[in-house]
C-alpha positions in Angstrom: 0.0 0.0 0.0 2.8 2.3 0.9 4.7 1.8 -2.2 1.5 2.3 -4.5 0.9 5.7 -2.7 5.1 6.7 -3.4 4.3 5.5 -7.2 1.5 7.8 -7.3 2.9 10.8 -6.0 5.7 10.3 -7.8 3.8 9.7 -10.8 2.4 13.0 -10.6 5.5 14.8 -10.0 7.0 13.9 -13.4 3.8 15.0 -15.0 3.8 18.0 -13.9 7.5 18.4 -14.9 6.8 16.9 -18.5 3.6 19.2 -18.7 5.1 22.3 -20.4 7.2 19.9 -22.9 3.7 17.8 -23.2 2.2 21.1 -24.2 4.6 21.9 -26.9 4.5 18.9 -28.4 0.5 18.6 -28.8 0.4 22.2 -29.9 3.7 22.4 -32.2 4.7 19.3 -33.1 1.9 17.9 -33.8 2.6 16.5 -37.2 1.5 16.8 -40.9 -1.9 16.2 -42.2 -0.6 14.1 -45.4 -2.3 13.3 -48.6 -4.3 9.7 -48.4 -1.4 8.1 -50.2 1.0 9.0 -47.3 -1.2 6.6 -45.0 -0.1 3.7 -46.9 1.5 1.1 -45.0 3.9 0.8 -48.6 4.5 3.8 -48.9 5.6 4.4 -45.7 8.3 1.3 -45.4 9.4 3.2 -48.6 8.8 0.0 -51.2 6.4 2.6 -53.4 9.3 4.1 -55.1 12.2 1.7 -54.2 15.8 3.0 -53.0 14.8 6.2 -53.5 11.7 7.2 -51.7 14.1 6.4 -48.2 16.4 9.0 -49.2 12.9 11.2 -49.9 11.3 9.7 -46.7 14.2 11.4 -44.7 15.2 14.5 -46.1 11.7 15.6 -48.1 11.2 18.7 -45.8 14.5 20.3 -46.3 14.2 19.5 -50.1 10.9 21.2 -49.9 12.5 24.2 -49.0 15.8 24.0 -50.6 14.6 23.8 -53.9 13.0 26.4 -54.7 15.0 28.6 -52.5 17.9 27.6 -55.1 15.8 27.9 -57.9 14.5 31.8 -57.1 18.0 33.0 -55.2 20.1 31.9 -58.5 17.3 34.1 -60.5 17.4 36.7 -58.3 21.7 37.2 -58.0 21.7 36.8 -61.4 19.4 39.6 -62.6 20.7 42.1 -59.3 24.6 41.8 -60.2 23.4 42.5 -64.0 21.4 45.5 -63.3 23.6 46.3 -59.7 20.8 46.7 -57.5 22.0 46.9 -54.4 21.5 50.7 -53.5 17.5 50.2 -53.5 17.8 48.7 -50.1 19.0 51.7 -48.6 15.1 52.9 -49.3 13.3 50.0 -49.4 15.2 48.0 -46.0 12.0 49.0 -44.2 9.8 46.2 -46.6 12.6 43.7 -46.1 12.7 43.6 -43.1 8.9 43.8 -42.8 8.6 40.7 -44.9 10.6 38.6 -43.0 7.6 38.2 -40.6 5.5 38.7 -43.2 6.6 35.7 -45.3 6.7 33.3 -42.2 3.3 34.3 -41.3 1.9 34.0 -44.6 3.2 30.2 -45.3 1.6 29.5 -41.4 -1.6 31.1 -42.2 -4.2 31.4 -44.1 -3.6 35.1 -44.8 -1.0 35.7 -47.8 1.7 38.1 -47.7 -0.3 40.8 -48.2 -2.4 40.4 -44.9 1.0 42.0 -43.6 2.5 43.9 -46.4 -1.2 45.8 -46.6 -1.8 47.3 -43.6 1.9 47.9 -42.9 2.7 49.6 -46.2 -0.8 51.6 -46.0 -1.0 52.5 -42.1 2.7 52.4 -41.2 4.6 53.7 -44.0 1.8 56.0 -45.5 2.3 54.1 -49.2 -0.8 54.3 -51.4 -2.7 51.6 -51.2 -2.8 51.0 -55.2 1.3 50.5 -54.4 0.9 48.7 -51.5 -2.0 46.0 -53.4 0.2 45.8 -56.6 3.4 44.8 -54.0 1.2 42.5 -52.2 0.5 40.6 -55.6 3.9 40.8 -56.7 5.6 39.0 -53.6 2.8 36.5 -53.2 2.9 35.6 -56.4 6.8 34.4 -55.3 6.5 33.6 -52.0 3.1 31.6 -51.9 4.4 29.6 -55.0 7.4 28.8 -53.7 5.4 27.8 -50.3 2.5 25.9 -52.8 5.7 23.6 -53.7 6.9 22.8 -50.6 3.2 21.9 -49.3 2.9 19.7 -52.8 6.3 18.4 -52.1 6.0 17.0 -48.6 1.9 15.8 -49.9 0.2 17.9 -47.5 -3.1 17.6 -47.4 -5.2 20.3 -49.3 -8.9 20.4 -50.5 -8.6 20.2 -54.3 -12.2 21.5 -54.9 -11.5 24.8 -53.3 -8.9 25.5 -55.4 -10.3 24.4 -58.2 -13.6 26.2 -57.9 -12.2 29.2 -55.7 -9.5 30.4 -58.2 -12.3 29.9 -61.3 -14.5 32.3 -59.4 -12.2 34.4 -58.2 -10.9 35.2 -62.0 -14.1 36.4 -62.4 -14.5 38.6 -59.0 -10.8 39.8 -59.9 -11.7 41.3 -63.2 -15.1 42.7 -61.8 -13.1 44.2 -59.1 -10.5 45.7 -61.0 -12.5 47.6 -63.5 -15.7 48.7 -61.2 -15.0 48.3 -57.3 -11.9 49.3 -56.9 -11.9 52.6 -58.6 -15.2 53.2 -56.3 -13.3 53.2 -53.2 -11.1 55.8 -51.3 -7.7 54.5 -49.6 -9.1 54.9 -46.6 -11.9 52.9 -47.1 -10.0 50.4 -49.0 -7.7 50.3 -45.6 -10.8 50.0 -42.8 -12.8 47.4 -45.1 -9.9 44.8 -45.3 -9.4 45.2 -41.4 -13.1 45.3 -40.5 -14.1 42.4 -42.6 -11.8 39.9 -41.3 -11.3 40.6 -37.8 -14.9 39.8 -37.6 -14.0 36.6 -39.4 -11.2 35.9 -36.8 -13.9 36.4 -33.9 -15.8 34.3 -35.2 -13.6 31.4 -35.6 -12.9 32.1 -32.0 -16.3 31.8 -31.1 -16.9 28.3 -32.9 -13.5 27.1 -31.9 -14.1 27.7 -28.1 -16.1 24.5 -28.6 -14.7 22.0 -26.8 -13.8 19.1 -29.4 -15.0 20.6 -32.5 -15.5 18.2 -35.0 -13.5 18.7 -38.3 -12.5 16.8 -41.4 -9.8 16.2 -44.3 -12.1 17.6 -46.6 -15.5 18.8 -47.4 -17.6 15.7 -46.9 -20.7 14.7 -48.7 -20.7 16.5 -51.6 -23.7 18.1 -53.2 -24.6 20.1 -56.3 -25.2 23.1 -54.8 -21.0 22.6 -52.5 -19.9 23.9 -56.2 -21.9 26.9 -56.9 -21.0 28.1 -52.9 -17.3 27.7 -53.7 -17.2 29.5 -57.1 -19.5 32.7 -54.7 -16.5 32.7 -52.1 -14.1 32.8 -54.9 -15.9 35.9 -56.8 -16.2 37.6 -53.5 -12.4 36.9 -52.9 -11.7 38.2 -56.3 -13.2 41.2 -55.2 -11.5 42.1 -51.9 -8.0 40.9 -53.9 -8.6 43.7 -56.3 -8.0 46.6 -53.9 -6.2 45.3 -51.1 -4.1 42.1 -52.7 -5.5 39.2 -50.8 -8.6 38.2 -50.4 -9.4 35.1 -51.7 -7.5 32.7 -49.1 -9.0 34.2 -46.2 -12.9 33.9 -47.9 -11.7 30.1 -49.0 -10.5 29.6 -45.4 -13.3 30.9 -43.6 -16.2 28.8 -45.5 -13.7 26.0 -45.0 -13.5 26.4 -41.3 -17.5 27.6 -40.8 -19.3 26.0 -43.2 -17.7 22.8 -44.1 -15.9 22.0 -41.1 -12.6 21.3 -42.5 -9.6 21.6 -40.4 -7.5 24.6 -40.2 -4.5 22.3 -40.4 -6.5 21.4 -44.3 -7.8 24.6 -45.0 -4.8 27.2 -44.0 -2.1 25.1 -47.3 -5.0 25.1 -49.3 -5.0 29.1 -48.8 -2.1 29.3 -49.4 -2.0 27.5 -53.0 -5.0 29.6 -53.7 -3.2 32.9 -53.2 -0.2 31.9 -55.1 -2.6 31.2 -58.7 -4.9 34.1 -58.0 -1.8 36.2 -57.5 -0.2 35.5 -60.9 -3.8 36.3 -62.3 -3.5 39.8 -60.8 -0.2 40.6 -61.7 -0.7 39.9 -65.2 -4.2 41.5 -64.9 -2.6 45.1 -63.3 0.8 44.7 -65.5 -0.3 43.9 -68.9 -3.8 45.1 -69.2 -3.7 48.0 -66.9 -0.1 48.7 -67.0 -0.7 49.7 -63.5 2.8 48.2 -61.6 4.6 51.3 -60.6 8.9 51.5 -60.8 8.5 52.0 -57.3 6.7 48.3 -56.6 8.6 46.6 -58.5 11.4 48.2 -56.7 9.8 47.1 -53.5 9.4 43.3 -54.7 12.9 43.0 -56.0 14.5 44.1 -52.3 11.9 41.6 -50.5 12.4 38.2 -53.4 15.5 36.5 -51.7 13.5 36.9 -48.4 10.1 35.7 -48.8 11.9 32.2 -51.0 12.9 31.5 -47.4 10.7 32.4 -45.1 7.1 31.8 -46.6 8.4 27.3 -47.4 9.6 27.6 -44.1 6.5 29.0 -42.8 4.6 26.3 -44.4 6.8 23.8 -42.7 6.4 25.2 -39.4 2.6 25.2 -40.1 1.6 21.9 -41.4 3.6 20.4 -38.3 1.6 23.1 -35.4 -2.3 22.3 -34.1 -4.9 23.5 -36.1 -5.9 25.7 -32.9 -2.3 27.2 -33.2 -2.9 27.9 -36.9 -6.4 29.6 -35.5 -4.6 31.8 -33.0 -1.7 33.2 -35.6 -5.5 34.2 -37.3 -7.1 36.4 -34.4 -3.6 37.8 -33.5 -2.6 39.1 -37.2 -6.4 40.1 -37.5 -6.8 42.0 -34.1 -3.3 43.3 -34.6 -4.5 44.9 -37.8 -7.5 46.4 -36.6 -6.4 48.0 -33.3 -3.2 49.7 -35.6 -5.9 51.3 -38.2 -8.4 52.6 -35.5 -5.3 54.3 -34.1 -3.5 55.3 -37.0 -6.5 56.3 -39.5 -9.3 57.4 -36.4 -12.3 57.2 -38.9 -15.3 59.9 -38.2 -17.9 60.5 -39.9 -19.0 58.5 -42.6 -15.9 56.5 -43.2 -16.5 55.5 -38.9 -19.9 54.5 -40.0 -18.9 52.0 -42.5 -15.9 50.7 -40.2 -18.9 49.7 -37.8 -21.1 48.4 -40.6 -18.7 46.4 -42.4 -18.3 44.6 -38.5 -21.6 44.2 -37.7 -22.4 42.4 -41.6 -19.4 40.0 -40.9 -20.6 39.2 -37.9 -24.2 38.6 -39.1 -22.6 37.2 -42.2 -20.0 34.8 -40.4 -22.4 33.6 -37.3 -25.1 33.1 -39.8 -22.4 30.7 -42.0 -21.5 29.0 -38.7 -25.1 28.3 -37.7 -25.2 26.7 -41.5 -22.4 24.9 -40.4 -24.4 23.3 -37.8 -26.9 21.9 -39.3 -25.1 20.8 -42.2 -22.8 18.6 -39.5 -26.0 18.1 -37.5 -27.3 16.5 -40.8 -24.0 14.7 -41.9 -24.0 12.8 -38.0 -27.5 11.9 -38.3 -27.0 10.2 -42.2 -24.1 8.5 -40.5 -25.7 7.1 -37.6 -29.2 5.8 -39.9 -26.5 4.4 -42.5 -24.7 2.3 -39.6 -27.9 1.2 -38.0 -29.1 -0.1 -41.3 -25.8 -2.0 -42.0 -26.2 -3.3 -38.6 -29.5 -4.5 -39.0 -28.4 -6.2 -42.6 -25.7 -8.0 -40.8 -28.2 -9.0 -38.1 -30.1 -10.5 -41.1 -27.6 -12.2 -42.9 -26.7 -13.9 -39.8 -30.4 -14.8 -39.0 -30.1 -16.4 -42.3 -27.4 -18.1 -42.1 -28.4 -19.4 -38.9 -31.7 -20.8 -40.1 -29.6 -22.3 -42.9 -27.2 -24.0 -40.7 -30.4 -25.1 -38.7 -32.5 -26.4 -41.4 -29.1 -28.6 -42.6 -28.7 -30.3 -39.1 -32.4 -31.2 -39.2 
C-alpha cells in the first residue's frame, strides 16, 4: 500500500515536470496532415518508389524548402549583379525587413503576404494603397508559390475543390473588381474594409472554436450540387477584396472552409495558401499587362523583398503543417486584431468613413455567425446520415446472420 501511494505521488511529479514539454508537443509538433497516399502502410516502409523514396522519406522537408530557394536566389543574384541593384535597399530595407515576418506568417496562415504587407505599407509607412495591393501581388505571387511547392512536395493535405472552384471564381470577381470596385473606393476605405471584414472573421472562428472538441474533417464531406456553386460565390467575392487590397481570396476560402464545411485549419490554411499563389499571378498579369498599372516603385519594392520571402514563406509552411490546427487559428485572431487595433489608431475614422468601419463589423458578424449556424446543421445532418447508415448496416448484418443461422439449422435437421 505504501509503495503504491510513493508511485503515485511520484507519478504526478513527473507529469507536472513533462507538462510544459507535453504542451509543446500537442500544440507544435503535432505532425503533418498528409495526402491519403502517405497513409499507406507501402508507402511508408518506402517499397512505393524503391531506393529512392528512403532517401525522400528522410530529407523531403529540407528538399521542400531547398529547392525552390535555389531555384529563385540563382534568378534573383543573377538579374541584381546585371542590373547592380544593391542601393535600392537603402530605401526599401523598411519592406525587407517587414517581410521577413510577413513571409513566415503567410506560409503559417491562411492570410497571404499581403495580410501584412497591406496594412503595414498603407498604415505604417503612409504608401498608397494601389502600391501597396500591386506589391502584395507581386511577392505573393513568389513567396506563396514557392510555399505551394513545398506543401505539394511534402503531400500535404489540401482540399482540391476549393482551389479548383475558388481560383475559377475568383478570375471572375478579380476582373469585376479591377474595372468597377476598386476605382469606387477611397484609400481609406479600401484600408478599414480589409481590417473590418476579417477581424470579424477571426472572432468568429474564436467563437466556434471555443467548442470544446470541435468536430473537423480532411475535406469537405458529402458532396452536393449546390458545395460547387458556394465555392465558385467565395471565390468571386475573394476576387473582389484581392482587387483593392491584394488578398482576399485565401481568407474567404479559409473561412467557408472552417464555418461551413468544417474542414480543419491544419486542411484549409495550405489550401489558402496555394489559392493565393494562382490568383496572384492572375492579378499581376491583370494590373501589369492590361492596366499597365505596376509602378517603378513596386517593382522596386518586390525586388528588395524576393530572396526573403523564398525563405521564409516554405519555411512558414513547414512550421505550419507540423503546429495544431488551434495554433494555426490563433496566428488568425492575433494578425487580424493586430490589424485592426493599428488602423483605428492610425486612420481614427469619423464621420462617414467611422460608419462603414462599424457596418462592415456588424455584416461580418451577421454574415460569419449566420455561416457557422449553417455549419451546424449541415454537421447536424451529416451525423445523423451517418448514424441511420450504420444502423441499417447493422440490422443487414443482423439479417444475414439470421439467415445463415436458419440455414445452418434447417441442414442439421
Amino acid at each position: 500500500m505504501e509503495e503504491n501511494k510513493k508511485e503515485t505521488i511520484k507519478d504526478r511529479i513527473n507529469c507536472c515536470r513533462n507538462g510544459p514539454k507535453v504542451w509543446c508537443i500537442k500544440y507544435f509538433f503535432e505532425g503533418q496532415m498528409k495526402r491519403d497516399d502517405e497513409d499507406n502502410e507501402e508507402f511508408i516502409r518506402g517499397e512505393h518508389f524503391g531506393g529512392r523514396s528512403k532517401f525522400l522519406k528522410k530529407y523531403r522537408r529540407i528538399i521542400a524548402v531547398l529547392i525552390p530557394f535555389l531555384i529563385v536566389e540563382f534568378l534573383w543574384f543573377s538579374y541584381a549583379i546585371q542590373h547592380s541593384i544593391w542601393e535600392k535597399f537603402t530605401t526599401g530595407y523598411t519592406m525587407t525587413l517587414t517581410m521577413i515576418f510577413g513571409s513566415i506568417i503567410a506560409g503559417m496562415t491562411s492570410e497571404g503576404g499581403g495580410a501584412v504587407a497591406f496594412p503595414v505599407m498603407t498604415l505604417l509607412l503612409k504608401i498608397d494603397p494601389v502600391k501597396a495591393k500591386d506589391f502584395s501581388l507581386l511577392i505573393q505571387s513568389c513567396g506563396m508559390s514557392c510555399a505551394s511547392f513545398s506543401i505539394f512536395f511534402m503531400k500535404v493535405q489540401v482540399e482540391y475543390n476549393s482551389i479548383i472552384f475558388c481560383s475559377i471564381g475568383a478570375i471572375g470577381g478579380g476582373i469585376f473588381g479591377y474595372e468597377f470596385v476598386d476605382k469606387k473606393l477611397t484609400a481609406a476605405q479600401k484600408k478599414m474594409l480589409f481590417v473590418c471584414i476579417w477581424f470579424t472573421f477571426a472572432f468568429s472562428l474564436f467563437l466556434l472554436n471555443f467548442r470544446k472538441k470541435r468536430k473537423t474533417f480532411r475535406q469537405i464531406v458529402n458532396l452536393q450540387w449546390w458545395t460547387y456553386p458556394i465555392l465558385l460565390l467565395t471565390g468571386f467575392v475573394g476576387g473582389i477584396f484581392t482587387s483593392f487590397t491584394g488578398s482576399g481570396v485565401d481568407i474567404c476560402s479559409f473561412s467557408i472552409l472552417t464555418l461551413l464545411f468544417r474542414v480543419s485549419e491544419k486542411v484549409a490554411t495550405p489550401t489558402s495558401v496555394v489559392l493565393m499563389a494562382f490568383n496572384s499571378f492572375f492579378g499581376v498579369f491583370w494590373r501589369n499587362f492590361i492596366h499597365e498599372g505596376i509602378s517603378t516603385v513596386t517593382w522596386d519594392y518586390f525586388l528588395v523583398c524576393a530572396p526573403i520571402v523564398v525563405v521564409g514563406a516554405p519555411i512558414g509552411s513547414l512550421f505550419g503543417t507540423h503546429f495544431h490546427r488551434l495554433v494555426l487559428a490563433a496566428l488568425v485572431y492575433i494578425v487580424d486584431v493586430a490589424s485592426i487595433v493599428t488602423a483605428f489608431i492610425i486612420i481614427k475614422p469619423t464621420g462617414s468613413l467611422l460608419g462603414l468601419s462599424l457596418g462592415a463589423i456588424g455584416a461580418g458578424f451577421i454574415f460569419f455567425l449566420a455561416i457557422t449556424k449553417i455549419g451546424d446543421k449541415l454537421l447536424k445532418s451529416l451525423e445523423s446520415n451517418f448514424i441511420n447508415v450504420e444502423k441499417n448496416t447493422t440490422e443487414l448484418n443482423n439479417v444475414e446472420n439470421s439467415n445463415q443461422l436458419q440455414v445452418v439449422t434447417n441442414s442439421d435437421i
